[in-house]
N, C-alpha and C positions, 0 to 999 in steps of 0.2 A: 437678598436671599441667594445663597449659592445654587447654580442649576445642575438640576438632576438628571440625569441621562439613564437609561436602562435601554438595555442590548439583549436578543434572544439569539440566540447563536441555534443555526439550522443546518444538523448533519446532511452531507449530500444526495445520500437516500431518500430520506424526508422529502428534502428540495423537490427530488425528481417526479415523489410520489405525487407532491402539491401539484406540480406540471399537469400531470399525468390526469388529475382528475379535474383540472379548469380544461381541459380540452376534452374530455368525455362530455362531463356539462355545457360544455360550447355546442358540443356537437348533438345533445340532448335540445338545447333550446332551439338550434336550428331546425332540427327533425318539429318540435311541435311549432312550430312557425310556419314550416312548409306545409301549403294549403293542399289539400286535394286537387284534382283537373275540375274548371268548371263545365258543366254538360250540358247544352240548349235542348231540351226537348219537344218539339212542335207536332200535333198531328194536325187533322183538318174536322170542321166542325161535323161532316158529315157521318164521319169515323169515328164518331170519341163513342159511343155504344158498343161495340167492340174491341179498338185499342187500347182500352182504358186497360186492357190485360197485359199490355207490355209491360207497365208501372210492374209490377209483382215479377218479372223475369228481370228487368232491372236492380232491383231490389235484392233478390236474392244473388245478384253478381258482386252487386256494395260488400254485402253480407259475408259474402266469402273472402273479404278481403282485399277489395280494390275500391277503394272511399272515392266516391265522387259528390263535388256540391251541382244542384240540378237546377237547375232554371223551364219551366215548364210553363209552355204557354197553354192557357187555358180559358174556357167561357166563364168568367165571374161578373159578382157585381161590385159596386165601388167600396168591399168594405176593408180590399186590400190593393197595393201598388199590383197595378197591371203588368206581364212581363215579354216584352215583344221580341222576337227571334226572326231577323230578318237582317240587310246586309249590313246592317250598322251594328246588330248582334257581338260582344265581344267574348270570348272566352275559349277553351280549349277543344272542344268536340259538340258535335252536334247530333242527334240523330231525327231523324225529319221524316214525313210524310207529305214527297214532294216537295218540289223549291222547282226558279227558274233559274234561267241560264246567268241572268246576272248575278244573282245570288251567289250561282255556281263559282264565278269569277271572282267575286268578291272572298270568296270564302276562301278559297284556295291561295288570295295573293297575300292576306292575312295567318296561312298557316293553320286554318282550324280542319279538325281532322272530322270528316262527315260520314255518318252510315245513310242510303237513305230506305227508307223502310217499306217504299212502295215500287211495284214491278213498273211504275210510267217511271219517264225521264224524259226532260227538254229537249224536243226533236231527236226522242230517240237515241242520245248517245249517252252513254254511261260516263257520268263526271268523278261518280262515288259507287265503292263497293254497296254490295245492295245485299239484304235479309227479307224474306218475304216469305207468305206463303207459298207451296209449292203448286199452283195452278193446274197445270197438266193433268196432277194426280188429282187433283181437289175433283177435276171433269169426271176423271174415272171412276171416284169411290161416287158420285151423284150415278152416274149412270148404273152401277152395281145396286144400287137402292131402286132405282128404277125398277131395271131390270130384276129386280125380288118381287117387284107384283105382280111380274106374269104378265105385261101388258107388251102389245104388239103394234104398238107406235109413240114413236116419241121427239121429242122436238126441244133445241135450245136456243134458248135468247142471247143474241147478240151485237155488241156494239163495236165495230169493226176499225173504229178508230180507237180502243183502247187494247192494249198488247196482253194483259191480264184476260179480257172478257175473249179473246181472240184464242189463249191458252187455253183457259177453259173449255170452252166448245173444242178446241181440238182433243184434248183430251178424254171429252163426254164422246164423240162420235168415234174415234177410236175403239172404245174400250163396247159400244153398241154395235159398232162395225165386227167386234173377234165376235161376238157373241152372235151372229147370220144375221142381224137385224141392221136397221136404217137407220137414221135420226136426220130430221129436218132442222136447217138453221130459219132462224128469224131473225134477221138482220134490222136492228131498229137504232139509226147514230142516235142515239140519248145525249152524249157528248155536246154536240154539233146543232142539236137545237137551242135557241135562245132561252137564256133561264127565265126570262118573264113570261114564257110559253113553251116551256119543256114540258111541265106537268100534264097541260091538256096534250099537247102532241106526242106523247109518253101513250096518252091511254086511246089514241084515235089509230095510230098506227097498230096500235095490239089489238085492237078491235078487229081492223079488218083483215089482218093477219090470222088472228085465231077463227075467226068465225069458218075459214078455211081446211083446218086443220081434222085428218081424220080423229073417230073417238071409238073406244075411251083413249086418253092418250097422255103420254109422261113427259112434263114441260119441265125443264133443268134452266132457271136463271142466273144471270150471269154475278147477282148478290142480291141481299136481302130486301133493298131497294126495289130493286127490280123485280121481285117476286111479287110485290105486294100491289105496283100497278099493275101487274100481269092478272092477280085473283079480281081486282077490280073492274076489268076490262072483259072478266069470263062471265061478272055477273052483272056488266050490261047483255052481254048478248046473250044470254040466259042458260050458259053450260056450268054446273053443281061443279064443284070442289070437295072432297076429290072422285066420287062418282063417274061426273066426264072427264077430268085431266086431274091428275095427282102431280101435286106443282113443287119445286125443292128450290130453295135459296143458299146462298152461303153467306158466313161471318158467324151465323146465329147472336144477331146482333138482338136481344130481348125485344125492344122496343118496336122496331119494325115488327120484328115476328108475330107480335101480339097486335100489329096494328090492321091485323083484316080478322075478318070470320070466314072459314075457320085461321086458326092460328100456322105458320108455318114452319115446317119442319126445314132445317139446315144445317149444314156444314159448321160445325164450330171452327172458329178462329182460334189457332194455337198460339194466343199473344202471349202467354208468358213463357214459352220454349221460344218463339221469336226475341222479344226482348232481352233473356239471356245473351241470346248468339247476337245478337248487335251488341250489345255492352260489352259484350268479352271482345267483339272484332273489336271496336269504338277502343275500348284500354290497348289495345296491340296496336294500331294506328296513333292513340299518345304519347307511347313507349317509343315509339320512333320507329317500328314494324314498316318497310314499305308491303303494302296492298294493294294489286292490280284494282283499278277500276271498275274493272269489266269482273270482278269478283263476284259471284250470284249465289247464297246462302239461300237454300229452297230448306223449307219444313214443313211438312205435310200435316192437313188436318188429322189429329187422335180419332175424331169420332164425330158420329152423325147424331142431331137430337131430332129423334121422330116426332112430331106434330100432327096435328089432323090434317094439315092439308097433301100429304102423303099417305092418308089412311088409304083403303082397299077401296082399287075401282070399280066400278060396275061393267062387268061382260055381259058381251052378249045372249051369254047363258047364266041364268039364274043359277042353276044349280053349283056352276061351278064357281061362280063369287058367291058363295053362298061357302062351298066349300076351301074356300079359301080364306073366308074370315074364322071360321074356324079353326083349320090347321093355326093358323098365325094365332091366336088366343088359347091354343093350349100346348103346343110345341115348347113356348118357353117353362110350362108347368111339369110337364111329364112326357115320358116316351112316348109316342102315339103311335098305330096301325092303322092300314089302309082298311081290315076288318070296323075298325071303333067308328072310322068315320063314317062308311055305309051307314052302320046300324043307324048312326046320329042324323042325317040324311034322310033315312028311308029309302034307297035306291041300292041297287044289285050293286056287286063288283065290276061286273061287263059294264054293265051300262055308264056307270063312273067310270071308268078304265075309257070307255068311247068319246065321252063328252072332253076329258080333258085332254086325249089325242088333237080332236077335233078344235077345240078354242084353244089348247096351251102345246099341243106337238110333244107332250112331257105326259109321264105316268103319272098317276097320284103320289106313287113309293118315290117318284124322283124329284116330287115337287118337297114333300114331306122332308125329304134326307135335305137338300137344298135350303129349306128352312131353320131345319136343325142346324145345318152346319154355320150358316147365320149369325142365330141364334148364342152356339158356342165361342165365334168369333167377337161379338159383341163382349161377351161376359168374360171373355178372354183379356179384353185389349180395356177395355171400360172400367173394370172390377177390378183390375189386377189379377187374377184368377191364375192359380197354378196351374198346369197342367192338369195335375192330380183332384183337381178341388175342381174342373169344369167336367172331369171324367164322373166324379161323384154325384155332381148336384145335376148335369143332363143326362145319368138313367144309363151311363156305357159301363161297361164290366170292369176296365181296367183303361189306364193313360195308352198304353199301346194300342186298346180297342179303340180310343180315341183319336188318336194319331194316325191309324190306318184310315177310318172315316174319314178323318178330313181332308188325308191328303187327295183319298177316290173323289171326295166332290169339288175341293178346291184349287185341285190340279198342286200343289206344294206342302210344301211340309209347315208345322202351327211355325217352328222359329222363322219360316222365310216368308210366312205372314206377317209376324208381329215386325219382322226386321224394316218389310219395305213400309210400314206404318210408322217407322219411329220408332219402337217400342224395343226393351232389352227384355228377354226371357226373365223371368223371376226365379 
């Protein structure tokens, strides 16, 4: 049989366009081949009540557009592969709570690019840029809570081998110091005791620590851990909660908080505005970004969730914890006068006007505005609340009327409130 041949003859056009689209598709298969960074994420078992919030500011950095695959060590049980993050760990970034110096080494001669997420570091020296709470202020906004019950002593726990715990207390007695008052440290190493006997030595040094301590009085812990041997230690030696000391933690880690009677009020943990700002550093550190080391990303807690163990102390004048629980249960309802309260009371205007002189050095009208302004700044910063919509629903005439108030009690104007919290004007 004679052989047949067939030819397709391809103008140069054609030719070039063929070209043209096996290299677009070349360059399409490449792109979906090309994996995302892989991301180690390690916290510590004692944290996962709290940091479990980073997960959702992570998340929403993917989300935006920077695809990461995550590797995430965690407490489970056997019904999936365990995932271990540590020097043999392989993949492109890390972001960690805590590591040691070998680690450090390792990780660095391997090229993996690290955030780490907590204020400690391995003797102190910064291996990796760091994202963390902003401590200092976390001390401040504890003492401004404090300092809202009128009370005239106060004390914070601290562990002086940790750089965090050391922040905070400076920044709690600071912010008690502008205010004419004092604040006593309690220096207890928590750290530095052996962990098969921290627990008991945790509550024998608060013991005899507090039993000391004047009352009624306002104890700021240096986390939410800590707050809860601290209530435990109040009711060995038999002073109420919060009647004698109104006690405040930070993370508002649930678990802890709910773990005494009464329950504890804290410092929320801003993990998911943390987690963001480390993932976004963490993808510029992939990207090839050099980042100083010694780089410190602070973000300040949003807000305070009040519990009973900060409810209203007992003075040593009845009348005026008496009148103090009230202002504070109905300040956030409606305008109040120093008229309403008398009546509600039973006692003259002098004579109230005398007593809170004498226990609070403050008028009734100055405690009341001081409330309010509180009050406004919660609903502010917590609610998202406009201006105009916190002038409405707290009883003021107009957003100007409001804005003058606040700045008389809180010494600033609402935007350079909301500013040093974190927060954008709405």
């Amino acid at each position: 049989m004679a052989e047949m041949r067939f030819f397709l003859t391809i103008s140069p056009i054609v030719c070039h366009r063929l070209v043209t689209m096996k290299h677009v598709y070349a360059t399409f298969m490449n792109d979906q081949h090309e994996m995302p960074p892989r991301v180690g994420v390690r916290l510590i078992d004692w944290a996962q009540g709290f940091s479990y919030r980073l997960y959702g500011g992570i998340l929403d950095h993917i989300r935006k557009g920077h695809p990461m695959v995550l590797d995430v060590e965690q407490p489970i049980a056997s019904e999936i592969q365990p995932t271990s993050i540590n020097r043999s760990w392989k993949g492109d970034g890390l972001l960690v709570f805590r590591y040691t110096t070998e680690e450090a080494k390792t990780w660095k001669k391997h090229g993996i690019a690290v955030v780490n997420l907590s204020t400690e570091s391995p003797a102190g020296q910064h291996h990796f840029p760091r994202v963390t709470l902003d401590n200092h202020y976390t001390g401040q906004m504890a003492a401004e809570h404090l300092l809202s019950l009128q009370l005239q002593n106060f004390a914070v726990v601290v562990d002086e081998n940790r750089l965090y715990s050391r922040q905070r207390a400076e920044g709690f007695i600071a912010r008690i110091e502008r205010a004419g008052k004092t604040a006593r440290a309690i220096p207890i190493p928590t750290s530095k005791f052996p962990a098969a006997s921290r627990a008991e030595r945790n509550l024998q040094a608060a013991m005899l620590t507090l039993s000391k301590i004047p009352l009624p009085c306002g104890i700021f812990c240096k986390d939410d851990l800590c707050a809860v041997w601290i209530i435990r230690a109040l009711h060995h030696i038999g002073l109420r909660v919060p009647q004698d000391v109104a006690v405040l933690g930070v993370s508002d880690d649930l678990v802890h908080c709910l773990a005494t009677t009464p329950a504890i009020s804290s410092l929320h943990y801003p993990g998911r505005a943390i987690g963001y700002a480390a993932a976004e550093l963490l993808g510029r550190m992939m990207s090839g970004e050099t980042i100083a080391p010694d780089t410190h990303i602070r973000i300040p807690p949003k807000n305070l969730v009040i519990r009973e163990s900060s409810g209203q102390a007992e003075l040593p004048d009845a009348v005026v914890t008496s009148s103090l629980r009230w202002i504070r249960s109905a300040v956030p309802q409606r305008l109040v006068g120093v008229d309403e309260l008398c009546r509600e009371l039973g006692v003259s205007r002098e004579i109230l006007r005398q007593k809170f002189h004498q226990a609070l050095g403050k008028s009734p009208k100055q405690i009341i505005d001081h409330m309010r302004a509180d009050i406004v700044g919660e609903k502010l910063l917590n609610h998202n609340w406009t201006v105009d919509q916190a002038a409405t629903q707290c009883g003021f005439t107009s957003s100007d009327d409001l804005c003058r108030f606040f700045k008389r009690i809180k010494g600033c104007t609402i935007k350079d409130w909301r500013k040093q919290r974190g927060e954008k004007m709405p």
